[in-house]
C-alpha positions in Angstrom: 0.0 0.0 0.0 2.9 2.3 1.2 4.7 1.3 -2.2 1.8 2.0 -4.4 1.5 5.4 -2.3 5.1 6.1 -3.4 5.1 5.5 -7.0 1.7 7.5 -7.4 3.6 10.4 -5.9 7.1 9.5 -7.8 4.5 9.8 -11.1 2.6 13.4 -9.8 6.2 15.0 -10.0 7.4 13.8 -13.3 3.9 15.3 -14.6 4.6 18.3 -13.4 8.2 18.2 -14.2 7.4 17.7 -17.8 4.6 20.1 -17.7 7.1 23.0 -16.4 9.4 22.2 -19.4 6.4 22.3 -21.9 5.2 25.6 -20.5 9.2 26.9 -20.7 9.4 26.0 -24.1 6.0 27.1 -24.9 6.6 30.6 -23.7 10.4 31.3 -24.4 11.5 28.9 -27.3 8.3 27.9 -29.2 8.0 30.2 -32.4 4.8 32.2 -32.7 2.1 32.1 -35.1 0.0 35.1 -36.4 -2.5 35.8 -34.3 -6.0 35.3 -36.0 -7.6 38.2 -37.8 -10.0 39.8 -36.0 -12.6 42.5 -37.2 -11.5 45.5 -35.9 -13.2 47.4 -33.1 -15.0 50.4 -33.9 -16.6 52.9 -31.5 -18.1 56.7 -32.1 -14.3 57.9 -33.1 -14.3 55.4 -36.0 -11.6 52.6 -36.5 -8.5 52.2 -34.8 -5.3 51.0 -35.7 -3.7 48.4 -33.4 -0.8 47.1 -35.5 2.7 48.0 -33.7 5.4 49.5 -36.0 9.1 47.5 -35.8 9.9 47.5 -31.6 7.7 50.3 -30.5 5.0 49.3 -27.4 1.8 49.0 -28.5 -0.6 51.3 -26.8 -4.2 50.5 -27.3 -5.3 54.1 -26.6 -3.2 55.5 -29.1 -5.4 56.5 -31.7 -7.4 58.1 -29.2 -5.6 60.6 -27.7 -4.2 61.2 -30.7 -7.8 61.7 -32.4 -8.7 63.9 -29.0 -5.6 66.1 -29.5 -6.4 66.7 -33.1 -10.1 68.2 -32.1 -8.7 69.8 -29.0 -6.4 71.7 -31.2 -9.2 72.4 -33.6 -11.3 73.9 -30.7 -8.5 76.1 -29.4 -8.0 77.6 -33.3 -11.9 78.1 -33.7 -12.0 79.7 -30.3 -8.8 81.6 -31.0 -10.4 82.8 -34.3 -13.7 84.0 -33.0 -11.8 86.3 -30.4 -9.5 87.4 -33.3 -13.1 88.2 -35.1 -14.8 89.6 -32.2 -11.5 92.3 -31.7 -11.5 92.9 -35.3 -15.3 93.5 -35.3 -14.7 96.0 -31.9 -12.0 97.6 -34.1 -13.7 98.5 -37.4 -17.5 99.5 -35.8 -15.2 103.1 -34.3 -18.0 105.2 -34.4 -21.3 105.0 -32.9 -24.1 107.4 -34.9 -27.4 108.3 -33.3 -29.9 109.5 -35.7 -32.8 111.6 -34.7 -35.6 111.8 -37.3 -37.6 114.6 -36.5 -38.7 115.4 -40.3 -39.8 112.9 -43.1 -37.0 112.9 -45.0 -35.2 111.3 -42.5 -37.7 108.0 -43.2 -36.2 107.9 -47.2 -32.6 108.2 -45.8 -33.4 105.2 -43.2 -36.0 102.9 -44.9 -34.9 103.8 -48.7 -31.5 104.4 -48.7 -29.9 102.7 -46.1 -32.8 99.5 -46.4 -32.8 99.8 -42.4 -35.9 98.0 -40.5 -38.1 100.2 -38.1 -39.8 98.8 -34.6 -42.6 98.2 -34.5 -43.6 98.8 -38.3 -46.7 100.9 -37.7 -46.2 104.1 -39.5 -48.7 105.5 -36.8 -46.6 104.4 -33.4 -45.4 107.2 -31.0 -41.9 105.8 -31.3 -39.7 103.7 -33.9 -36.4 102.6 -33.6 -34.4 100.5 -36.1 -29.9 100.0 -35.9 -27.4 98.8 -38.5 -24.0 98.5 -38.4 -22.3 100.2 -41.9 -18.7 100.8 -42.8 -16.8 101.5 -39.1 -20.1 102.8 -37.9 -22.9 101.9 -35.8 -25.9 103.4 -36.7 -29.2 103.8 -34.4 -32.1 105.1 -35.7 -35.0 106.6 -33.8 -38.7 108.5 -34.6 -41.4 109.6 -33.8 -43.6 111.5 -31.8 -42.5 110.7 -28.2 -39.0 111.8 -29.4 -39.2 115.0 -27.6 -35.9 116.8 -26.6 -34.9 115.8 -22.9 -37.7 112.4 -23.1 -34.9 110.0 -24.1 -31.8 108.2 -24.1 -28.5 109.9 -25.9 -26.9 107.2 -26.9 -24.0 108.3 -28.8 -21.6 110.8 -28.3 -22.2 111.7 -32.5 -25.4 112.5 -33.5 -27.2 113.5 -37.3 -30.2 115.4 -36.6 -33.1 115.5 -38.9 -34.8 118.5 -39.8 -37.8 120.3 -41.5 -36.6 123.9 -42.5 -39.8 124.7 -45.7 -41.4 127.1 -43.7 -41.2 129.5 -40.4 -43.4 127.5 -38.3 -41.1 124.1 -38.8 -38.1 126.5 -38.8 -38.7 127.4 -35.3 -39.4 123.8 -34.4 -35.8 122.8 -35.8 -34.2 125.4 -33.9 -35.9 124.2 -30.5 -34.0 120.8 -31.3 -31.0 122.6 -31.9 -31.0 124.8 -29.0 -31.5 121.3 -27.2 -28.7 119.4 -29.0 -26.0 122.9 -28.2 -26.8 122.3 -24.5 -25.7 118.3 -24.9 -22.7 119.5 -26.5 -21.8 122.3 -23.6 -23.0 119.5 -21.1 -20.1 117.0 -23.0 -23.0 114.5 -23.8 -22.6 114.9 -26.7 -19.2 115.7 -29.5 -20.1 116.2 -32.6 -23.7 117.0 -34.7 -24.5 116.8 -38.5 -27.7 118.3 -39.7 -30.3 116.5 -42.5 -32.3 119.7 -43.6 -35.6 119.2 -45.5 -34.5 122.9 -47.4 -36.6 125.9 -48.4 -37.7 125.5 -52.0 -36.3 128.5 -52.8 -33.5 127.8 -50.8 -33.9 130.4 -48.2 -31.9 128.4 -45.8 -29.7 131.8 -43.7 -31.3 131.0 -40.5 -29.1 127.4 -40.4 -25.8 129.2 -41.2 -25.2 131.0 -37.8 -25.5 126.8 -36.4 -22.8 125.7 -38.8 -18.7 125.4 -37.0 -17.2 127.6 -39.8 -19.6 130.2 -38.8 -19.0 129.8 -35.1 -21.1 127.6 -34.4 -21.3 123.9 -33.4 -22.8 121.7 -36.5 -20.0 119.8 -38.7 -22.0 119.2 -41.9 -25.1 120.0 -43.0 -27.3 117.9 -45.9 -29.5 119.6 -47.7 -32.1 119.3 -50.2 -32.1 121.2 -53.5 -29.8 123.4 -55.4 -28.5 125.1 -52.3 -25.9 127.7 -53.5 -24.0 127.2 -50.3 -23.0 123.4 -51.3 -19.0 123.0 -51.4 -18.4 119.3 -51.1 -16.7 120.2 -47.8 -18.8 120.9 -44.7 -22.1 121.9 -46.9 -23.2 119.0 -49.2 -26.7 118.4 -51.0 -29.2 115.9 -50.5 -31.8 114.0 -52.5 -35.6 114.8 -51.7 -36.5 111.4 -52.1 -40.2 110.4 -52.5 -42.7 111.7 -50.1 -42.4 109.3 -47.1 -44.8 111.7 -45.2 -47.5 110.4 -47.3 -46.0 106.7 -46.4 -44.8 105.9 -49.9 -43.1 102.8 -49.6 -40.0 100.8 -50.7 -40.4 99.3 -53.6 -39.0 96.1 -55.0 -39.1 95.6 -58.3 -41.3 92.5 -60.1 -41.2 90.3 -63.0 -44.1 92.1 -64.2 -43.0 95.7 -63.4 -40.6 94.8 -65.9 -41.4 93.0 -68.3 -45.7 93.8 -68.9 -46.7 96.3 -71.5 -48.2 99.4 -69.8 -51.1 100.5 -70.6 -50.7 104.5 -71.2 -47.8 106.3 -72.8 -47.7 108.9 -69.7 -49.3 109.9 -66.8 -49.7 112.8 -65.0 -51.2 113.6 -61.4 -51.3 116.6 -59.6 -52.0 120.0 -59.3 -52.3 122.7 -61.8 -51.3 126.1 -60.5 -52.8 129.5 -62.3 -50.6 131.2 -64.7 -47.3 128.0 -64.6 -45.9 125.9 -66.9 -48.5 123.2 -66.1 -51.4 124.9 -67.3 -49.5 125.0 -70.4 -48.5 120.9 -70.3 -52.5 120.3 -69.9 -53.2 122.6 -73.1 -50.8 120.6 -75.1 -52.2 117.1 -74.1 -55.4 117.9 -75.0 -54.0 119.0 -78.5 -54.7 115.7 -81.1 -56.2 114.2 -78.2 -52.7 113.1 -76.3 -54.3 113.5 -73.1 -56.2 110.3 -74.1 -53.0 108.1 -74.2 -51.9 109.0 -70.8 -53.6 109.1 -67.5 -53.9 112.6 -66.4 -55.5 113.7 -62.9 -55.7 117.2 -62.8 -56.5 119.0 -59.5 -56.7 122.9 -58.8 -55.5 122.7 -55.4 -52.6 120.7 -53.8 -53.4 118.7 -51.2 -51.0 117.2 -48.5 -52.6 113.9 -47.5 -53.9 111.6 -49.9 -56.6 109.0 -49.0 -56.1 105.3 -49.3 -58.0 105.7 -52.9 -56.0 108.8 -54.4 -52.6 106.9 -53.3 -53.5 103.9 -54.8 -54.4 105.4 -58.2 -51.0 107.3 -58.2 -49.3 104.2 -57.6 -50.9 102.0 -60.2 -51.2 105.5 -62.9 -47.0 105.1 -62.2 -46.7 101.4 -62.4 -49.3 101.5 -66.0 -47.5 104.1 -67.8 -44.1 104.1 -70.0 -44.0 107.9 -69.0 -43.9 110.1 -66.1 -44.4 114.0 -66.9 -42.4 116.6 -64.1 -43.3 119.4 -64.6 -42.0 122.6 -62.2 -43.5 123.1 -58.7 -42.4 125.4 -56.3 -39.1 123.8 -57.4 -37.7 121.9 -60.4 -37.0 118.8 -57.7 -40.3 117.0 -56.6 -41.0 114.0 -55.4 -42.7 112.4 -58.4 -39.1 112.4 -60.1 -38.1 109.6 -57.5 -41.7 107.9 -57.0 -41.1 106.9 -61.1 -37.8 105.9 -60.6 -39.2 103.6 -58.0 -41.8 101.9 -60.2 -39.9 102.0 -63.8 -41.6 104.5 -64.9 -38.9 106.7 -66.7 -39.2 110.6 -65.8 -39.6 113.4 -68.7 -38.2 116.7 -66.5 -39.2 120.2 -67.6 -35.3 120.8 -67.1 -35.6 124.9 -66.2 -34.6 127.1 -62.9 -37.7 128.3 -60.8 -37.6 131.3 -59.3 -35.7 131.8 -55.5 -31.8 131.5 -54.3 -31.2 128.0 -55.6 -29.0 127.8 -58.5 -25.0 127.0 -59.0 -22.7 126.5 -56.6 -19.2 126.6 -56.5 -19.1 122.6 -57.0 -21.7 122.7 -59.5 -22.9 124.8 -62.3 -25.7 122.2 -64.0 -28.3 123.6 -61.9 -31.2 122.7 -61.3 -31.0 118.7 -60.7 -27.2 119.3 -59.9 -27.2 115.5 -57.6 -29.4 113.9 -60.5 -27.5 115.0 -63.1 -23.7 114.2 -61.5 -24.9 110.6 -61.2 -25.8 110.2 -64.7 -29.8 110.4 -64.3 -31.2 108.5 -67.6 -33.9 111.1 -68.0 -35.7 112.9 -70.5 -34.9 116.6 -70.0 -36.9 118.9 -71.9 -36.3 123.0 -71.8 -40.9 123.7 -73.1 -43.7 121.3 -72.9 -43.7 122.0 -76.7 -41.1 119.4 -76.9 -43.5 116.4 -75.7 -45.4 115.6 -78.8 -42.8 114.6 -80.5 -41.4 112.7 -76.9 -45.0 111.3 -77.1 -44.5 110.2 -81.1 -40.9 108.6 -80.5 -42.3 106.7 -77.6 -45.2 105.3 -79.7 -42.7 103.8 -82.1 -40.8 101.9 -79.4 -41.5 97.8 -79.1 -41.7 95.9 -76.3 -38.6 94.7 -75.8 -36.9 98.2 -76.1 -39.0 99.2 -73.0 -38.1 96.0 -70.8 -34.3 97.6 -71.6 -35.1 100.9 -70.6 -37.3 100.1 -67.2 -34.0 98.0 -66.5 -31.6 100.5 -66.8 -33.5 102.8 -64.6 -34.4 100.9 -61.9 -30.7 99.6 -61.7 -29.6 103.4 -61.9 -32.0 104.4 -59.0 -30.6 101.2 -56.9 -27.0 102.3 -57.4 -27.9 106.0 -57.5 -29.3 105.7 -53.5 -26.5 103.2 -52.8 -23.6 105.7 -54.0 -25.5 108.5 -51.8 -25.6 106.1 -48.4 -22.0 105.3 -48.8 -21.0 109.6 -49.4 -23.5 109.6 -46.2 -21.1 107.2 -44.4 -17.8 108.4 -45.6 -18.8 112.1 -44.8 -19.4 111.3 -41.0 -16.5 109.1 -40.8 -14.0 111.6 -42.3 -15.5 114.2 -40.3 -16.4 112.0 -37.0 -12.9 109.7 -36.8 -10.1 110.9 -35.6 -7.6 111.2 -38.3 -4.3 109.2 -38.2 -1.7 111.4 -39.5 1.2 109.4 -38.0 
């Protein structure tokens, strides 16, 4: 039994014996095989590579940190770039503009030449507000009536102020709000002012001169409407009158139709016909061989200031049917109906004489009247006597189509570029004026 006992043993340790040498061998001498291929393991960073190059360690994680270091990087140079943006951004907006619209006019420079937005969009709300950022500036843009000197925020230390200057009663309203804005400037809330004047007709503008800095007093530039003899390009420059925003004419944007649809008159003509002026003499001359019955004339004997929702309509759709839009003089060769055609395609025929006043050259211009039209290349019909429109009239019968489409084209383009070349004078004026200069 012992025996036995001793040989099973003697047996247990050669078994392990030999099973210690085939381990040995197994892990230090045997050769190794390939391991077998196995599909590679993918997660949300996509496939890794596990194969290890020559010597080098393995390290499962490789791929990782090395994918994780590539997007760290990546959020470090967009984060790096935005701040680059931002400072840049900071940098070029050096001037902040507040605009104070407290005439019309200042509506066409907002809505129709700079293409600004108002809040809210009810022409009849107490107060509007609209911003844009444009060249280095920052523009704010407020109206209404609750804008009342004193009743709200000054929010830049640069300021254009809007004006009405037609008559005494809005002439002593603009002074009020220039009284008010000389305090802000004595009271350093204000730097620096630019005036937008709605002009005199006939240019009887003296009582804004005494406000200007070359005079002594405290307004950089002044913009003003019609042939102002006073315009030098410098400090004093003029102004488009634009289309009658006070009687909420809007911004148009030109249609397929607009464009390319016949029209239905030759001309039209709306308005009013004053005693003893040129337009009586227009209205003889259309009725002559029956020409008034090719264009849409509406012929009033007194002017009237507000138009119902019916009257503005049929002004609108007599612009948008007719090839032709007559001008004759007002008060002033300018009027709105020049721009309102522009607007609509409707190409403008300009009785091209000076009306009576203190508009004429300047010492910039000498092609007075129209001097801002006609520097921009204005693609009107300029005639010197209504005499001259029949045969307009018999030139225009003889036109097709398609020569029409070309000319509605070109004039709509020209207005687009005509109020785009006047914002960006509007900007560079302040800036050159507003910025400090850098003279090294």
């Amino acid at each position: 039994m012992r025996a036995a006992r001793k040989r099973l043993c003697s047996a247990l340790i050669v078994a392990y014996g030999l099973f210690s040498l085939y381990a040995a061998y197994t892990v230090f001498l045997r050769p190794r095989r390939p391991a077998a291929l196995r599909p590679p393991r993918r997660d949300r960073r996509g496939p890794r590579d596990h194969a290890a190059l020559g010597n080098e360690e393995w390290n499962p994680w490789e791929g990782e940190e090395k994918n994780e270091l590539v997007a760290s990087q990546q959020r470090y140079e967009a984060n790096l770039k935005m701040i680059k943006n931002a400072r840049s951004h900071l940098e070029q907006t050096s001037l902040r503009v507040q605009i104070w619209g407290k005439a019309a006019i200042g509506l066409y420079l907002w809505q129709h030449i700079f293409g600004g937005h108002l809040q809210p969009a009810d022409v009849t709300a107490q107060w509007r507000e609209g911003s844009q950022k444009a060249g280095k500036t920052y523009f704010s843009f407020i109206t209404g009536p609750s804008v009342v000197p004193g009743y709200f925020s000054v929010e830049a230390e640069n300021v254009v102020l809007v004006l009405n200057g037609r008559e005494k009663a809005k002439i002593a309203y603009a002074t009020q709000w220039l009284h008010y804005a000389q305090t802000l400037i004595q009271a350093h809330k204000i730097q620096r002012v630019a005036v937008l004047l709605l002009g005199n007709e006939q240019c009887n503008n003296e009582w804004i001169q005494p406000y200007l800095k070359r005079n002594g007093g405290f307004v950089n530039l002044l913009f003003v409407t019609y042939d102002y003899a006073l315009v030098n390009e410098e400090d004093v420059f003029q102004w488009p009158l634009g289309v009658a925003t006070y009687r909420n004419f809007p911004v148009v944007e030109p249609s397929w139709s607009m464009l390319h649809d016949p029209r239905t008159y030759l001309c039209n003509f709306l308005g009013t016909v004053y005693k003893n002026s040129s337009r009586e003499t227009l209205m003889e001359i259309l009725k002559q061989d029956g020409l008034d019955k090719l264009c849409w004339i509406g012929a009033r004997e007194q002017w009237q200031p507000q138009e119902t929702n019916e009257s503005f309509k049929n002004y609108q759709d007599a612009l948008l049917q007719s090839d032709l839009t007559l001008c004759p003089v007002g008060i002033n060769t300018e009027c709105y109906r020049i721009y309102e055609a522009c607007s609509y395609g409707s190409l403008p025929v300009i009785e091209d004489v000076m009306t009576p006043g203190d508009c004429g050259n300047s010492s910039m211009y000498h092609s007075a009247p129209l001097q801002v039209l006609k520097t921009m290349g204005a693609p009107f019909i300029f005639i010197k006597n209504w005499k001259e429109l029949p045969a307009v009239l018999e030139k225009e019968k003889k036109m097709n189509l398609q020569e029409k489409i070309q000319r509605r084209k070109k004039l709509i383009e020209w207005y687009q570029n005509f109020k785009a070349w006047m914002r960006q004078k509007f900007i560079n004026t302040l800036e050159n004026s507003f910025l400090p200069s850098d003279k090294g």
